[in-house]
N, C-alpha and C positions, 0 to 999 in steps of 0.2 A: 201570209204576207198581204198586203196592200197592193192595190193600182203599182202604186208608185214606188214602190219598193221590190219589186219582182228582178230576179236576177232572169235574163237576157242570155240563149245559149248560142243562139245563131240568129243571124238577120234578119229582120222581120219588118215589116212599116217601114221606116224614115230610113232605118238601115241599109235595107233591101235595096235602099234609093242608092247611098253612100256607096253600098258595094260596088254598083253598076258602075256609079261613076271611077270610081277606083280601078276599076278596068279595062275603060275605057283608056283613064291616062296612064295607068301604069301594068300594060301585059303581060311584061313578067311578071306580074303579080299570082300569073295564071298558074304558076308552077308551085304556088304555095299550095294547091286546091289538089293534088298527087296527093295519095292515101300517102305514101313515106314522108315528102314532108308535111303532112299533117298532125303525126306521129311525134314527127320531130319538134314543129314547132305550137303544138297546142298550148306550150306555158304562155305562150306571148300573146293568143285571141281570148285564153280562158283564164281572168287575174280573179286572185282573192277577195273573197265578199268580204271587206270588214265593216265593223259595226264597231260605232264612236258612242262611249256615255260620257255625257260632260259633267264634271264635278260640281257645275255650280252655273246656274238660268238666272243670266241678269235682263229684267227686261225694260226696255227702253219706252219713254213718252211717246205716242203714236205722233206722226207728222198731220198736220192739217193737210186735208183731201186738196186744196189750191195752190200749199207750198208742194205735194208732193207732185199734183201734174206740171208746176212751174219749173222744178227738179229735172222731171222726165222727158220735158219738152227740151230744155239747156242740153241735155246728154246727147238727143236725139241728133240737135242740131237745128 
């Protein structure tokens, strides 16, 4: 697998971030982290890897590099 493609099992980096905060605001959350309910509820931290093939790669005109930072800029705000 790829960098970017790597299935993820436990928190790590950015996650490790998200956990903390998550527990911060939510402490019951603490009671998920019990070996029973871990048991119980691993379908719902550990989802199925799937993998998409598209039938058909339509590829589009590239945007000019001024329309597209004038794009990004409008979104931005």
């Amino acid at each position: 697998m790829t960098p970017g493609n790597q299935v993820h099992t436990e928190p790590t980096g950015d996650l490790a971030v998200l956990g903390e905060r998550l527990m911060a605001r939510q402490p019951g959350s603490h009671a998920y982290l019990d070996w029973t309910m871990t048991m119980l509820t691993d379908f719902y931290y550990m989802r199925l890897l799937i993998t998409v093939t598209p039938d058909e790669v339509v590829p589009r005109p590239a945007v000019p590099w001024a329309e597209y930072r004038a794009i990004r800029a409008s979104v931005r705000g």
